[in-house]
C-alpha positions in Angstrom: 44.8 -38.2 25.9 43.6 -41.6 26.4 41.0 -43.5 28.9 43.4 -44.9 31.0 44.7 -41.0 32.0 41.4 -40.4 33.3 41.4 -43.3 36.2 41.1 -41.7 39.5 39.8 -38.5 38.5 37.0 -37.2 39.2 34.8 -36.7 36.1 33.4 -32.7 36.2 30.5 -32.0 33.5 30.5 -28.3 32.0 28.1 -27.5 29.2 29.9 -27.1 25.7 28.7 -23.9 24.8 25.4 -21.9 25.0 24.2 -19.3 27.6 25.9 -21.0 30.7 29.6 -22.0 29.3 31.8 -18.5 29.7 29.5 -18.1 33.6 31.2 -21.6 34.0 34.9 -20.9 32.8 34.6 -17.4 35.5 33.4 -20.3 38.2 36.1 -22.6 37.6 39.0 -20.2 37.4 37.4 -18.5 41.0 37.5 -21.8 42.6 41.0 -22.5 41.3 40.4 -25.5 38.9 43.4 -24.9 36.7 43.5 -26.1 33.0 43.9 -26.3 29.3 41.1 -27.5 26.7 42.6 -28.0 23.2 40.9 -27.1 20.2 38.0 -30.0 19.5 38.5 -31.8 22.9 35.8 -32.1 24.9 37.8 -33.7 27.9 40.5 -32.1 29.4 42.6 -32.8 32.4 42.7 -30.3 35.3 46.0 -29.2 35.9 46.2 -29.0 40.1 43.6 -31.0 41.1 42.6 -35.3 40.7 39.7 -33.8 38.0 38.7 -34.0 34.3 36.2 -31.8 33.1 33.9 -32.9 30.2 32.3 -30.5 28.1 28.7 -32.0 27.3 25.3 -30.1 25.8 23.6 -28.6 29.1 21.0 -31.1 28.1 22.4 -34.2 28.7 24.6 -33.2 31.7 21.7 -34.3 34.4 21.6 -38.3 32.7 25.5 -38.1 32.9 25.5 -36.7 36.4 21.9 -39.1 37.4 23.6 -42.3 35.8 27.1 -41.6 37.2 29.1 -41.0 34.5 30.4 -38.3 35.7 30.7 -37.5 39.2 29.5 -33.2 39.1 27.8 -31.2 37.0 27.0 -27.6 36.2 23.6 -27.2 34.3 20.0 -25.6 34.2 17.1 -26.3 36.6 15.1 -26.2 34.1 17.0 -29.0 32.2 17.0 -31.3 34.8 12.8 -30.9 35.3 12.7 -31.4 31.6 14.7 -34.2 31.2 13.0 -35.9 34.4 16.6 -36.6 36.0 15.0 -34.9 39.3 15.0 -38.1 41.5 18.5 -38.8 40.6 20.5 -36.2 41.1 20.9 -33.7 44.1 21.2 -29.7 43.5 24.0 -28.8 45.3 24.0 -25.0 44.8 22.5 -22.5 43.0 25.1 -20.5 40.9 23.3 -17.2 40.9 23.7 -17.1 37.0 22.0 -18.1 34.0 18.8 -16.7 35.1 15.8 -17.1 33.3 11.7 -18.0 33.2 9.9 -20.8 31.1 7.3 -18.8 30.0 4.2 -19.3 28.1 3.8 -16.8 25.1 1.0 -15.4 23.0 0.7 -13.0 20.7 0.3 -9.8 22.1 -2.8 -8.4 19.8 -4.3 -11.8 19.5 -7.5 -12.6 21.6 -6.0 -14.8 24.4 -5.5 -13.1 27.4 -5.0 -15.7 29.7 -3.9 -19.5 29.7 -7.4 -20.5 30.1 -7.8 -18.6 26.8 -5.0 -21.2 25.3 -6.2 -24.7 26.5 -7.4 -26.8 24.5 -5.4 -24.9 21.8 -2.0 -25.4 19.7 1.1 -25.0 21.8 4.9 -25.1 20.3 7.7 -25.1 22.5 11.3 -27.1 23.3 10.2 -28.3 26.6 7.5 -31.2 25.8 7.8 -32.5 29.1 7.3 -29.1 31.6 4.6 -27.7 29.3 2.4 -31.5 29.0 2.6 -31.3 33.2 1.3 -28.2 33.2 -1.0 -27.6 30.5 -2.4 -31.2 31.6 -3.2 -29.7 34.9 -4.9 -26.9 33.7 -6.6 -29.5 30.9 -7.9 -31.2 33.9 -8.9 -28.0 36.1 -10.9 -27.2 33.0 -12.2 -30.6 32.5 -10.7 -30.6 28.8 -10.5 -34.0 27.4 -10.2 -36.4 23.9 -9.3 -34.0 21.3 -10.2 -30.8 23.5 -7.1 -31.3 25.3 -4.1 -28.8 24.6 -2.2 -29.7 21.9 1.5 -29.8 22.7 4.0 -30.3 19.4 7.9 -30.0 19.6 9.9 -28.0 17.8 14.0 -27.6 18.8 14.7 -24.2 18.2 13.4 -20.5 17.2 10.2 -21.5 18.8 8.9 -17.8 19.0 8.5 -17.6 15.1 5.6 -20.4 15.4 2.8 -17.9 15.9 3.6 -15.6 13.3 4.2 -18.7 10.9 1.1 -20.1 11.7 2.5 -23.5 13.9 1.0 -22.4 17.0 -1.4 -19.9 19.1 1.2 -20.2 21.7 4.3 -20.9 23.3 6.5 -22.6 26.0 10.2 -21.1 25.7 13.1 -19.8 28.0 13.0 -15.8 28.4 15.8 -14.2 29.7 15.4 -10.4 29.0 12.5 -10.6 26.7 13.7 -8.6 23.8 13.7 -12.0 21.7 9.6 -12.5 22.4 8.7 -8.5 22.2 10.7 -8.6 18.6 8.2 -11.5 17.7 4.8 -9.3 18.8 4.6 -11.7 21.7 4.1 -11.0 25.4 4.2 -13.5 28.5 0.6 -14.7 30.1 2.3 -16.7 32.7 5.2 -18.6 34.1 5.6 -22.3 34.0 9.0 -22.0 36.1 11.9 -19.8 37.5 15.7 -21.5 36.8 18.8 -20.5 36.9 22.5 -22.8 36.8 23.0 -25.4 39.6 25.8 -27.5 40.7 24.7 -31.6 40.6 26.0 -34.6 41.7 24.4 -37.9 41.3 22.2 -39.4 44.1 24.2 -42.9 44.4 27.3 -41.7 43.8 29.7 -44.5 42.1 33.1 -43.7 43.0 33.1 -42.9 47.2 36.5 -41.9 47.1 35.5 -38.8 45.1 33.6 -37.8 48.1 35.9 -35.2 49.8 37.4 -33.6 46.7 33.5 -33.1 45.8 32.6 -31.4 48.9 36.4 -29.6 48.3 34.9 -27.9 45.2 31.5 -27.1 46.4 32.7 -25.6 48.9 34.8 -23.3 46.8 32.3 -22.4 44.5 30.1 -21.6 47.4 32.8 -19.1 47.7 32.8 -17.6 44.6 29.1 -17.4 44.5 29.2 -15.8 47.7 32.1 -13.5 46.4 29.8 -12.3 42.8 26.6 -12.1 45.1 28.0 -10.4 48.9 30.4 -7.5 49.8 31.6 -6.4 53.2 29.9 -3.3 54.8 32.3 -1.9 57.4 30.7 1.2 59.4 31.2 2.9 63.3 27.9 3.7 65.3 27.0 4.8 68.8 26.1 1.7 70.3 22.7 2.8 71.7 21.9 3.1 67.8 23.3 -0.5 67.0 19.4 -2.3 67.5 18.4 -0.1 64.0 21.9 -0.4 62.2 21.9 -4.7 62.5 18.2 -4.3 60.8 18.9 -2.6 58.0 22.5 -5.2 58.1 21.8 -8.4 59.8 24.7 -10.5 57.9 24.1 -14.0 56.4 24.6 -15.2 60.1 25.0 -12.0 62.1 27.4 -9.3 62.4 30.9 -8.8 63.7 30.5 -5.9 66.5 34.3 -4.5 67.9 34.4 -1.8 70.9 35.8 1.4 69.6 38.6 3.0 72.3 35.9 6.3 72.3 33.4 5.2 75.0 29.6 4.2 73.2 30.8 3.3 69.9 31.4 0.4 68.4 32.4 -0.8 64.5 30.1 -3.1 62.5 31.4 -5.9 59.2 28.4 -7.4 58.2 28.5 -9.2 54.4 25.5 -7.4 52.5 23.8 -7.9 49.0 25.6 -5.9 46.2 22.3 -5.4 44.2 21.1 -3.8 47.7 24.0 -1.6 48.4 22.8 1.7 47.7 19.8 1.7 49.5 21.4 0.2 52.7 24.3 2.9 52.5 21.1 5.3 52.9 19.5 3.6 55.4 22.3 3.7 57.8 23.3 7.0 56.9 19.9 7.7 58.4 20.2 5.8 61.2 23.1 7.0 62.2 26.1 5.1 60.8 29.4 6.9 60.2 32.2 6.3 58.1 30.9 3.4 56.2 33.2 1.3 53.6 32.5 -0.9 51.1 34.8 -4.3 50.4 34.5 -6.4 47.7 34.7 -10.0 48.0 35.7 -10.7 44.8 39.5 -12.7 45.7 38.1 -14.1 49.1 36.4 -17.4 49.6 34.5 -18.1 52.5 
């Protein structure tokens, strides 16, 4: 491959490796973005659309993305905060995957209890930036100054072995399930931050022409997050009962409601939460739904 096989393309950033790379590869093939990365290539041409991806560290993705380099992104919320790309680009979507929380860490049979217990003490983490905005808030809530300030050092990775080694008496670091921190005799005091994977394209876009094949793919991937996070809920009811059964499944914009041929019923396809299915299959059971289906969305785009 050579530049000149990448004019006219639009110029798609997916993160390398790490935590969000195979929730991106299940993305791309739902929205239909067909192609083939060789071994030790980190751009590849898409095979059925005007698009090269680039495979970049998450990290970096929001400069490319912020600068125009490349025209989208997929990368953490948390990265772009950190790197400070915030004013630059626009989150398009969240992706519904690669949840996590910046925590702040202690150790759990150590005598700080709170983050008013850490200020003005020894912090390690990866994220220099999020954790200096908001232990200097705190610094200044507690009127901590000069050398009484939190102390905020950098290390790049297996930040939650700096207590036990003696680096730190706390930390700033992604937790997804915890297991990591509990295995290290820490435990979380607070939360800096909530992120999860987000779709990006740069605020001053350089290439215009890109702009309908961008809103093209966001609109697919809306669709495949939609597809992973909804199903359809197909039920009958007596239509004097239909005020409680549209509570318990309003829709994400309302309800489709058909007259049955038996006089006072009608059918109900409302999309629904999948995490929430159970417990709305009981709640129209008891409100007097019959003959209720469940329909994945898992090949439809909407």
């Amino acid at each position: 491959m050579n530049v000149d096989s990448l004019d006219g393309r639009l110029l798609f950033a997916i993160p390398k490796k790490g935590r969000l790379y195979e929730k991106c590869l299940s993305i791309l093939a739902g929205a239909d973005i067909q192609f083939r990365r060789h071994a030790r290539l980190d751009v590849c041409l898409v095979l059925n659309h005007p698009i090269a991806l680039v495979f970049l560290p998450a990290s970096d993705i929001p400069s490319f993305v912020g600068k125009g380099n490349v025209d989208l992104g997929i990368t953490g919320h948390d990265v772009i905060l950190e790197s400070q790309m915030q004013e630059h680009v626009i989150e398009e979507l969240r992706l519904g995957f690669g949840k996590c929380a910046l925590q702040v860490q202690v150790p759990e049979a150590g005598s700080i209890k709170t983050v008013e217990d850490l200020a003005g003490k020894r912090v390690v983490t990866s994220f220099e930036v999020l954790s200096g905005e908001y232990f200097g808030k705190l610094d200044e809530k507690l009127q901590l100054s000069g050398e009484k300030r939190t102390n905020i050092e950098y290390v790049g990775g297996s930040v939650e072995a700096a207590c036990a080694l003696g680096l730190a008496d706390g930390i700033v670091d992604l937790v997804e399930s915890g297991d990591t921190m509990r295995a290290a005799g820490l435990h979380a005091i607070a939360t800096v931050l909530e992120s999860e994977a987000v779709l990006v394209k740069s605020r001053v876009p350089k290439h215009e022409a890109h702009a309908g094949l961008i809103n093209r793919i966001t609109n697919r991937i809306k669709g495949v997050v939609a597809a992973n996070k909804y199903a359809i809920c197909q039920y009958n009811v007596a239509r004097d009962r239909l005020p409680a059964v549209i509570a318990i499944t309003p829709g994400r914009r309302a309800p489709t409601i058909s007259p049955l041929e038996e006089d006072g019923w009608v059918a109900v396809n409302s999309m629904v939460e999948k995490k929430k299915l159970a417990e709305i299959m009981d709640n129209l059971v008891e409100a007097g739904a019959e003959d209720i289906l469940i329909f994945n969305l898992d090949n439809c785009r909407v």
